[in-house]
N, C-alpha and C positions, 0 to 999 in steps of 0.2 A: 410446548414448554411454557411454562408460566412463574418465569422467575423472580427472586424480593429485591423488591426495589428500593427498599427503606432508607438507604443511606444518598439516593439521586435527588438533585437537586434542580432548582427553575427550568421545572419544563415549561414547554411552550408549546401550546396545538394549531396548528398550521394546515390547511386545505386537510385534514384527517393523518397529517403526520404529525409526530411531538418532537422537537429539536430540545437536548438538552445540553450543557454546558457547563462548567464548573465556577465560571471566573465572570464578574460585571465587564460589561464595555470591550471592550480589546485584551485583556489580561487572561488570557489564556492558556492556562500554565498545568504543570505536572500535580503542582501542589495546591493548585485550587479545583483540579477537575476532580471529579466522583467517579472513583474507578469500583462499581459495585461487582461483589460475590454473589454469584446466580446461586442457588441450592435448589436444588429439589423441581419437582415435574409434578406442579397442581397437590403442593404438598398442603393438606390441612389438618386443622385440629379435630376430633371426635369430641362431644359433651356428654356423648353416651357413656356411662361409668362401666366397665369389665370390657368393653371394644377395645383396648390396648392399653398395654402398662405402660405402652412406650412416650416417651417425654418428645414434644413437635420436634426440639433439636435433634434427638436418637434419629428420629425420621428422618430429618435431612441431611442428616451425616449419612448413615444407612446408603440417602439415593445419591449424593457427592463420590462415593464410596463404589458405588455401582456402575455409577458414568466413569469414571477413572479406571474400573479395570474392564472396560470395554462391554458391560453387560448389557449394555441399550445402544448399542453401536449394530444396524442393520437389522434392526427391529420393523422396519416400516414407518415408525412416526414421525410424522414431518417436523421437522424442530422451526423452530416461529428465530431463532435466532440468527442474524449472519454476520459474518463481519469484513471490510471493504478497508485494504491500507494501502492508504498513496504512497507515492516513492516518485522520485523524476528531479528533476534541474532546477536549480535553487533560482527563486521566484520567478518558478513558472508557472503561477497559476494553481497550485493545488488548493492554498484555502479557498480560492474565492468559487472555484468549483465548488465546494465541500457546501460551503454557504449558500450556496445558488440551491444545490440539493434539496438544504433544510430551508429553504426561506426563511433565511436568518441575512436581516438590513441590517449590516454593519461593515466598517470597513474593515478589510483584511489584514491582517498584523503578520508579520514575518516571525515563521515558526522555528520554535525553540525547541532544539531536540527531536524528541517524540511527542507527540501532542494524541490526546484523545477526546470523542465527544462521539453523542448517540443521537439517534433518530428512530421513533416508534411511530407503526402506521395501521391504524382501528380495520379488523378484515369485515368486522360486524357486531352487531347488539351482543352482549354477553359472552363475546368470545376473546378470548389471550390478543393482547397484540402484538405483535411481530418488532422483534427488534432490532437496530442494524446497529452496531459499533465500525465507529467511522479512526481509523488511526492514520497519523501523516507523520511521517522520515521527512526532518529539517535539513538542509545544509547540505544538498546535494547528496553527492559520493563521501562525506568527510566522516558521516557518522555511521559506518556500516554495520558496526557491531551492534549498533539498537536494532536492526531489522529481526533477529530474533525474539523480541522479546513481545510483543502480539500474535507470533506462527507459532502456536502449538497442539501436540497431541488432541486437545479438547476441541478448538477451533479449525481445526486444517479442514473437516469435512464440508464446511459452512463459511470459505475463507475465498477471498477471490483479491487478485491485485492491479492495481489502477496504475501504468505508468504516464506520469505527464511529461511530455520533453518540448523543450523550447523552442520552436521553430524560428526564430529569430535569430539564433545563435547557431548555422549549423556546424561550425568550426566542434562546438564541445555536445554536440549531439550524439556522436557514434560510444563517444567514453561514458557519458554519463548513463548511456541505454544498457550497454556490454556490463560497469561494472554492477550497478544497483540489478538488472535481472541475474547474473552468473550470482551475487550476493544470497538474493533471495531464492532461489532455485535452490543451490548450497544448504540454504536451512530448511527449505522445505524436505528435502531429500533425508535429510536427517531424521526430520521427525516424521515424514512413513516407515522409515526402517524401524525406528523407535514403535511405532504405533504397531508394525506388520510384529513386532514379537510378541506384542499381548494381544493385540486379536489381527491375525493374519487376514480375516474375512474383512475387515473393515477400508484394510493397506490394499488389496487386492480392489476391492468394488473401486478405490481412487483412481487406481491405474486404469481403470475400462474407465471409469469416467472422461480419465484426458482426452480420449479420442472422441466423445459425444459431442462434441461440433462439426465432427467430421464424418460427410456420407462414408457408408461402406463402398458405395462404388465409386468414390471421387476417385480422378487419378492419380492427383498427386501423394496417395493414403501413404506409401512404403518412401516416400522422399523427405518429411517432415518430421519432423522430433515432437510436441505437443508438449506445453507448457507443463507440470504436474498438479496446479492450479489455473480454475480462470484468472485469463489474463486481460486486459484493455489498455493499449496504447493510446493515447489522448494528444496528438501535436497539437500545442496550444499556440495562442498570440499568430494566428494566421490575418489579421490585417494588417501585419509588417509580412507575413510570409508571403501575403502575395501583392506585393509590391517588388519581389525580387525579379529577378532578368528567368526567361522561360526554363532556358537550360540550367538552371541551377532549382530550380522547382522540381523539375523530370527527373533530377536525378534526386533529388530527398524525398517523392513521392515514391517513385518503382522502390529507393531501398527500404523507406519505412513498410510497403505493402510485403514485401519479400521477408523482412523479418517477422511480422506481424503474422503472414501465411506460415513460414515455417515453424512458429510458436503457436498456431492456432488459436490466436489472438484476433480479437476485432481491433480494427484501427477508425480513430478518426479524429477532426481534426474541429479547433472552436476558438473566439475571438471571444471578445465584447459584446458581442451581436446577442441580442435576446434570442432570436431564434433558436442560432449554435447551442446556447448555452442551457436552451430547454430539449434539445437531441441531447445534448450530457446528460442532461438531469433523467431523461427517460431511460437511457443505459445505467445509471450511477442506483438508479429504483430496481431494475432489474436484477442486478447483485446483489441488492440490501435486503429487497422484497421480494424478490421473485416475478415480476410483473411487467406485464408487456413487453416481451422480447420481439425489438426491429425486426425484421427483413430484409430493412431498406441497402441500397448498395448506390455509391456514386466513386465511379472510378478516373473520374475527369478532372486532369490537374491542375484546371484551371477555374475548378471550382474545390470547396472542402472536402478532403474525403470521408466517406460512410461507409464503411467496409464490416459487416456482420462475419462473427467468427466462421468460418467455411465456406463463406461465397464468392474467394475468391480462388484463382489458380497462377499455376506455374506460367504456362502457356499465355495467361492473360499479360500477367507483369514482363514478361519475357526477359530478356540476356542485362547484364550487367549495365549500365551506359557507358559501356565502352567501343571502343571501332574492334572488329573482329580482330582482325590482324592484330591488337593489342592487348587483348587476353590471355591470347599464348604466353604474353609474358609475366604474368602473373603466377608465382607457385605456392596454389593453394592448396591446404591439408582437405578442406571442405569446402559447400559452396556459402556457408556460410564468413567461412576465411574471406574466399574468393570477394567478393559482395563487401565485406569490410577493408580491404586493402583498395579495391575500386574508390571506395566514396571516401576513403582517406588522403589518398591520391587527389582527387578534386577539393577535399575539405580538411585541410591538414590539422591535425588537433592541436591544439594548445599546450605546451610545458608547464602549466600551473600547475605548483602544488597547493590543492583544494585545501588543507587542512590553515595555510594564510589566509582565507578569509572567512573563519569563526573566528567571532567574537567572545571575547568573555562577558557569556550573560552578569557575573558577578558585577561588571562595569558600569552595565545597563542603567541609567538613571529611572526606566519604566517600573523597574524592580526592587527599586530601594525601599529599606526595612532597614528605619535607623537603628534599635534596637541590635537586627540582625550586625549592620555594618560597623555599628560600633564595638561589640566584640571581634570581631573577622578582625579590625583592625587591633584591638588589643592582642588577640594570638599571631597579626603579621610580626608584630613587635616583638611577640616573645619569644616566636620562633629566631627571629634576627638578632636576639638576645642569647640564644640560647647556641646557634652556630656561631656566633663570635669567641665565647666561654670554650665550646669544643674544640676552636680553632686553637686557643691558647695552651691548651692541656694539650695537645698534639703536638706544637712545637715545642714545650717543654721537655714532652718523652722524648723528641729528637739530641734535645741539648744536652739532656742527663744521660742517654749512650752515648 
């Protein structure tokens, strides 16, 4: 695919990737990013006169038109596009991953909303480059209804999701994993059904795809459920995580590997540590690019984990961390109930409600636009002008019945 770029802004080329961005310095926002429309698959002009009456845009609409009702959907052509959206535990770590990515030096700003930005990677002389679209869900669990809006029909076959969760905090670990994956699952499930009525082949090839990390003869194949997207759990901030007491490590490793296995998800875990952060960076190229998929496996919890999707099993993570005799008393629907009421029991969640701490970006002094704020304040005013006046008309109808 070789889409138009015209509207993309300060790219930057980097070891043969391009990192681009919308916004100077830290200002990285909805309305300074370049959210471009791809048209068309190596669309050009002819100068040759009678080769076509058709006008470039016909053309592009035509193949817009095409991709949309599923006409190049399991054609065989590798599409040079992907796209990679973070989701996880409010600052934990996702932009500075995302940045590490792109080798992009700057410091990390705490994300607003939905945030976007791209990264292209040259495969050779004269040939398309590959592009990755990188999207990040701000604000924990608070903004869930954005997660729709980067999962779609067009995207989903070339869509992979990144969870970060904060290993420093395991208290709001279990909520923040359960509600943002049940969230995005939700929509993604949506838009197969959506996708499987107009072209059923395309909904179908998804569904054998989810189990492509998984041997046919593993044993654990008929115990697992498989994400309907790739998935990558990412425990971050592990130079506080392992500073914690043995037993409270043992048990947020076996649960994160057990959910991470039942999702057929790779897990692992990253600090500040340049090393760590270039194992990220080689899984984070993998999604975007396609390239160099690990092997690698470290299941020792007393060091970070590296867990590639499949290589791990039931048998290995084994039972709950609980004493036998105390599981019985556990009544779970599943094991994955099972497994969440265990580590709740040890890790009790927190009563917050997440929607207290957003702020109103409007507030933000990083964002101020006096022009902007000086009308917003003349319409506070007139609004507050205007429910005073309706206030008076209301209690007058009362006084004249």
């Amino acid at each position: 695919m070789q889409p138009s770029r015209a509207s993309l802004l300060s790219q930057l080329s980097l070891d043969g990737v391009e990192a681009g961005s919308g916004g100077g310095g830290g200002e990285r926002r909805w309305r300074e990013r370049p959210l471009a429309v791809y048209v068309g698959r190596g669309v050009t002009a002819s100068p040759v006169v009678g080769l076509s009456s058709e006008t470039l845009w016909e053309i592009a609409k035509a193949e817009v038109e095409e991709r949309r009702s599923g006409g190049s959907e399991g054609d065989g052509v590798e599409i040079g596009e992907k796209s990679v959206f973070f989701i996880g535990s409010k600052n934990g770590g996702k932009t500075t991953i995302i940045l590490r990515c792109l080798d992009r030096d700057e410091p990390p700003k705490p994300t607003l909303a939905l945030e976007y930005t791209y990264g292209r990677r040259a495969k050779g002389h004269n040939i398309p480059k590959d592009i990755a679209h990188f999207w990040e869900l701000g604000g924990g669990t608070s903004l869930l209804d954005l997660i729709s809006i980067p999962i779609t029909s067009d995207t989903l076959r070339t869509f992979s999701i990144v969870l970060v969760l904060d290993l420093s905090k395991p208290n709001d670990l279990w909520p923040t994993m359960e509600n943002l994956l049940q969230a995005t699952k939700l929509n993604v499930d949506k838009v197969i059904m959506k996708l499987g009525k107009k072209n059923s082949k395309a909904a179908s090839e998804m569904r054998q795809k989810m189990w492509s990390n998984m041997q046919k003869d593993h044993p654990d194949r008929e115990l697992i459920d498989p994400f309907p997207i790739p998935l990558v759990i990412i425990g971050s901030k592990y130079d506080i995580f392992q500073d914690f007491d043995s037993e409270k490590r043992k048990v947020i490793c076996k649960t994160l590997r057990f959910v991470a296995h039942y999702y057929g998800a790779s897990l692992m875990f990253t600090s500040k540590s340049e090393a760590l952060l270039l194992k990220i960076r080689g899984v984070i190229n993998q999604l975007a690019f396609g390239i160099n998929k690990s092997k690698s496996i470290c299941v020792d919890q007393n060091k970070p984990l590296f867990i590639t999707a499949g290589l791990d099993s039931l048998s290995q993570i084994g039972s709950p961390p609980l004493p036998d005799n105390d599981i019985g008393k556990f009544h779970a629907r599943s094991p994955m109930d099972l497994w969440k009421k265990v580590y709740e029991k040890l890790f009790p969640p927190k009563s917050i409600n997440t929607l207290k701490d957003v702020k109103d970006p409007a507030q933000d002094p990083q964002y101020a636009e006096s022009e902007v704020d000086e009308m917003r304040i003349q319409k506070d005013q007139e609004l507050e002008q205007y429910k005073r006046s309706s206030s008076k008309s209301w209690k007058q109808i009362e006084l004249d019945s």
